[in-house]
ChimeraX commands (.cxc) that place a marker at each C-alpha (Angstrom):
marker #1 position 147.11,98.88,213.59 radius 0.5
marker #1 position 143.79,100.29,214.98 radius 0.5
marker #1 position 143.00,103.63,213.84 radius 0.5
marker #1 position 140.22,105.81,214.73 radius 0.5
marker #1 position 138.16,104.85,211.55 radius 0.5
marker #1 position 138.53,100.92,212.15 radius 0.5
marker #1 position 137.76,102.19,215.99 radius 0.5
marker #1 position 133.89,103.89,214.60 radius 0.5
marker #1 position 133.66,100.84,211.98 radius 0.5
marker #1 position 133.91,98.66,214.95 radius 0.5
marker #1 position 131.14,100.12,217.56 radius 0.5
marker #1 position 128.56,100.67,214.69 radius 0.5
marker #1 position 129.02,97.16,213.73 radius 0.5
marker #1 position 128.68,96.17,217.23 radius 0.5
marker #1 position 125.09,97.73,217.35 radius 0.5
marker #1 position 123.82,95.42,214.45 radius 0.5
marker #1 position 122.36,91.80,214.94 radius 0.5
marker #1 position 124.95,89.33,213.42 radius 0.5
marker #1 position 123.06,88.91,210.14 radius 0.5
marker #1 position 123.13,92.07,209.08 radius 0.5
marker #1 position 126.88,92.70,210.33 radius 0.5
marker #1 position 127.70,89.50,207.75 radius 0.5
marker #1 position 125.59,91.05,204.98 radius 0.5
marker #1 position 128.26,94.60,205.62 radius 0.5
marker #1 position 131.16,92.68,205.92 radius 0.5
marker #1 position 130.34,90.98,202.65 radius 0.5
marker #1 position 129.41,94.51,201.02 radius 0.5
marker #1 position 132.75,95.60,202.64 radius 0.5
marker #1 position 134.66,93.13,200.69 radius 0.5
marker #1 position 133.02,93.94,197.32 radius 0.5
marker #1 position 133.78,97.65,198.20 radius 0.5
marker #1 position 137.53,97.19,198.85 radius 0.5
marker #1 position 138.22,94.68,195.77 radius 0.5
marker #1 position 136.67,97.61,193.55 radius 0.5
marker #1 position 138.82,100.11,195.42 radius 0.5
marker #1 position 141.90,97.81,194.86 radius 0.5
marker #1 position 141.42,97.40,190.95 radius 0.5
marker #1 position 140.69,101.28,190.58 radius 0.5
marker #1 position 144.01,101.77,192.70 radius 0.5
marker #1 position 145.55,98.90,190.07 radius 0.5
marker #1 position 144.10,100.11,187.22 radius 0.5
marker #1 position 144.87,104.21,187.74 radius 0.5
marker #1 position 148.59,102.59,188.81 radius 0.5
marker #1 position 148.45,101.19,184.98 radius 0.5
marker #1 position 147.16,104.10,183.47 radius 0.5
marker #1 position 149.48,106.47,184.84 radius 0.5
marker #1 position 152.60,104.46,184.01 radius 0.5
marker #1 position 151.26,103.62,180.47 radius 0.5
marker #1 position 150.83,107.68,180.33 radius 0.5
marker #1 position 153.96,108.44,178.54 radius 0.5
marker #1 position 153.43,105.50,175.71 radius 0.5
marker #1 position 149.97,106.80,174.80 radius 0.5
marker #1 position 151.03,110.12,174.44 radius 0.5
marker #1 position 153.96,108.98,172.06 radius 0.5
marker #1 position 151.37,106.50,170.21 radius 0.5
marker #1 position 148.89,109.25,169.76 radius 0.5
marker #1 position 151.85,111.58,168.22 radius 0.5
marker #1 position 152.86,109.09,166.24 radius 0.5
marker #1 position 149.52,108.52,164.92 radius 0.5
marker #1 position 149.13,112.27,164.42 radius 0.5
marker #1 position 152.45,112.10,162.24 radius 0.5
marker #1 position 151.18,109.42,160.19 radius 0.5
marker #1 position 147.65,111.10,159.41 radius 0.5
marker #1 position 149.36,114.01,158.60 radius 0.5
marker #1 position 151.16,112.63,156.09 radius 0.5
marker #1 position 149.17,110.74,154.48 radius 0.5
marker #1 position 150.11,106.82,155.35 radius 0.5
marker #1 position 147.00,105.98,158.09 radius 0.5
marker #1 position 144.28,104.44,156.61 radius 0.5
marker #1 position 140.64,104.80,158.52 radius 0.5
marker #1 position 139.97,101.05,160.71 radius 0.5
marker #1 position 136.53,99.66,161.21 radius 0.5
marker #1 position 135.82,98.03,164.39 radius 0.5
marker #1 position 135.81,94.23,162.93 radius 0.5
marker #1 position 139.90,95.25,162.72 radius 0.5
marker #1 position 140.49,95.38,165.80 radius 0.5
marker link #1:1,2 radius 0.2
marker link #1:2,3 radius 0.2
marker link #1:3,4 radius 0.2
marker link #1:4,5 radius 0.2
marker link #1:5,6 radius 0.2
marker link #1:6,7 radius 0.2
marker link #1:7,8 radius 0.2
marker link #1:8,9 radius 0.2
marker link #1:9,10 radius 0.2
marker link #1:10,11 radius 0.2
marker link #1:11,12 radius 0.2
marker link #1:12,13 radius 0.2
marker link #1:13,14 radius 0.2
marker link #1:14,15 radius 0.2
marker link #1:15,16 radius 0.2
marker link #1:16,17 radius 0.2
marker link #1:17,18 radius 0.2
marker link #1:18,19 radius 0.2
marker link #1:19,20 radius 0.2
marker link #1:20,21 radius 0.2
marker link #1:21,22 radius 0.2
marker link #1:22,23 radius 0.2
marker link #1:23,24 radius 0.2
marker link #1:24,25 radius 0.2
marker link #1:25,26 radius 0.2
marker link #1:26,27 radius 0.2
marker link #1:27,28 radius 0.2
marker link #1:28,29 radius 0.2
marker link #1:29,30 radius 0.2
marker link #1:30,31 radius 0.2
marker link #1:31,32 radius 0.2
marker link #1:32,33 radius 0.2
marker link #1:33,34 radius 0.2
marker link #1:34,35 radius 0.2
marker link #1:35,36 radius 0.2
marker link #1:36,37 radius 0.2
marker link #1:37,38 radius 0.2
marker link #1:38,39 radius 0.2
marker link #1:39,40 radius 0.2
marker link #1:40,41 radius 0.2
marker link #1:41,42 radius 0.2
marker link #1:42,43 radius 0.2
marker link #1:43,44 radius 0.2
marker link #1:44,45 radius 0.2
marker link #1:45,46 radius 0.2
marker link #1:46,47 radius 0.2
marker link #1:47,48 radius 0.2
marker link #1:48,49 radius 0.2
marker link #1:49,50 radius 0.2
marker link #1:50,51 radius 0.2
marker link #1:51,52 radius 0.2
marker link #1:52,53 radius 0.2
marker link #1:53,54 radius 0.2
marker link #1:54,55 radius 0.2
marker link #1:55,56 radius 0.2
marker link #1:56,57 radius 0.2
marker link #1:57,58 radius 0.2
marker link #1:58,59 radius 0.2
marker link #1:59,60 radius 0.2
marker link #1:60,61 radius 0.2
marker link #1:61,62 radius 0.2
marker link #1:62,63 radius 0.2
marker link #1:63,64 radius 0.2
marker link #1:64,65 radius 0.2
marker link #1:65,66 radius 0.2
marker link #1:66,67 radius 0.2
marker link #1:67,68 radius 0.2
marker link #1:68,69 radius 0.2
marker link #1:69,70 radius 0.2
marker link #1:70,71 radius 0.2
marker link #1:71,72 radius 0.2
marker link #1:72,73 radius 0.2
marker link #1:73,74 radius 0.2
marker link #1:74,75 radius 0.2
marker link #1:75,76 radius 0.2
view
């Protein structure tokens, strides 16, 4: 499917010598993996939403009364 933005992508690349339309199409490629693992990782986030919310109250419940117990870093 050709849209209007592949259409522009398209003539400026035409206008570049080949060289420098490989070095874009490689910079193109790192763009769009980094775009994919945002998408993958705000897709995570958002349905891990609800189980962080009920791990933080949880861990509220417990500091409040008294049975959590401060963790250093080397404990995790």
């Amino acid at each position: 499917m050709t849209t209007a933005a592949i259409t522009t992508i398209t003539k400026m690349m035409e206008l570049l010598p080949e060289p420098t339309q490989d070095q874009v199409v490689e910079h193109l490629r790192d763009y769009i993996a980094e775009m994919k693992d945002e998408a993958r990782w705000d897709m995570t986030f958002k349905s891990s939403q609800e189980q962080l919310v009920k791990a933080a109250r949880r861990a509220k419940q417990e500091i409040t009364a008294g049975r959590a117990e401060p963790m250093s870093y080397n404990q995790l």
